[in-house]
C-alpha positions, 0 to 999 in steps of 0.5 A, a space after each residue: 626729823 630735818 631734811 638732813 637727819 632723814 637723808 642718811 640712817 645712823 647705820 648709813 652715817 657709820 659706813 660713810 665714817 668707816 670708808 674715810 677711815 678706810 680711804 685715809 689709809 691710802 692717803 694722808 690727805 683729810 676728808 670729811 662729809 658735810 650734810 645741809 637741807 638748804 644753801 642760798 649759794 651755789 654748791 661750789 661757793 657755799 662748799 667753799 665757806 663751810 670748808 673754811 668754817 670747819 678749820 679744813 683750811 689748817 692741815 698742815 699739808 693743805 690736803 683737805 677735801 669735802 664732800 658737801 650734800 645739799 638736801 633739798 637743792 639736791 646739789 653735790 660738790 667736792 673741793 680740795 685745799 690749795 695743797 691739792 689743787 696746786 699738783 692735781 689736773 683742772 679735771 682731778 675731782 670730775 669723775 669722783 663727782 660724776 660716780 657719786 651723782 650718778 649713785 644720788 640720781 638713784 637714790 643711792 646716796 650712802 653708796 654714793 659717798 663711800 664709793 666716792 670717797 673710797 675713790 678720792 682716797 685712792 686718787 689722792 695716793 699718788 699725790 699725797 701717800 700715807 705715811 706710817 706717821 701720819 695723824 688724823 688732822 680732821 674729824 671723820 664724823 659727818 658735820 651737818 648745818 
């Protein structure tokens, strides 16, 4: 098995899903989950690029977020699109970052993203709410590369 399909079960992989289907019920915002082994790059540039890889770039709000693992660099990072960034604080994304961190220096890495996305959702509410119109513009499914 890769570094990647070792860091999470299937039954771990499924609650992750289940908390961004839980936190897109707090707001409209898009988020997914990105598990790689290896990055050349440093977290937050390579973050960069598979957020634009995988089309997170064309919500309609420009309210995507990405929680991107790097396995074997044991690196974590969270961006938001421009939507976002354009209404949030400098410092929004830092205490989302630091509880999930905190879950990975343990070990605890499903914990880690569902507590961390379950926060983002909440957090994204006051800026971007649900609405009862409100469609489901990206995967929940976990992308790995």
């Amino acid at each position: 098995m890769s570094l990647t399909e070792d860091f999470l079960t299937p039954e771990d992989e499924k609650e992750i899903v289940h908390a961004i289907s839980l936190a897109e019920k707090n707001t409209s915002g898009e988020i997914r989950v990105h598990i790689e082994a290896h990055a050349e790059k440093p977290p937050l540039e390579r973050a960069k690029e598979v957020f634009h890889a995988l089309g997170m770039d064309a919500t309609q709000a420009k309210n995507g977020v990405l929680f991107h693992v790097g396995v074997q660099d044991h690196s974590f990072a969270i961006i938001g699109d421009k939507g976002i960034d354009d209404l949030v604080e400098d410092d929004f994304w830092d205490c989302t970052k630091d509880l999930v961190i905190g879950h990975f220096k343990n070990k605890e890495y499903k914990e880690g993203l569902v507590n961390g996305i379950l926060k983002a959702g909440e957090r994204l509410k006051k800026y971007f709410p649900y609405e009862n119109d409100d469609t489901n513009e990206l995967s929940n499914e976990i992308s790995k590369g």
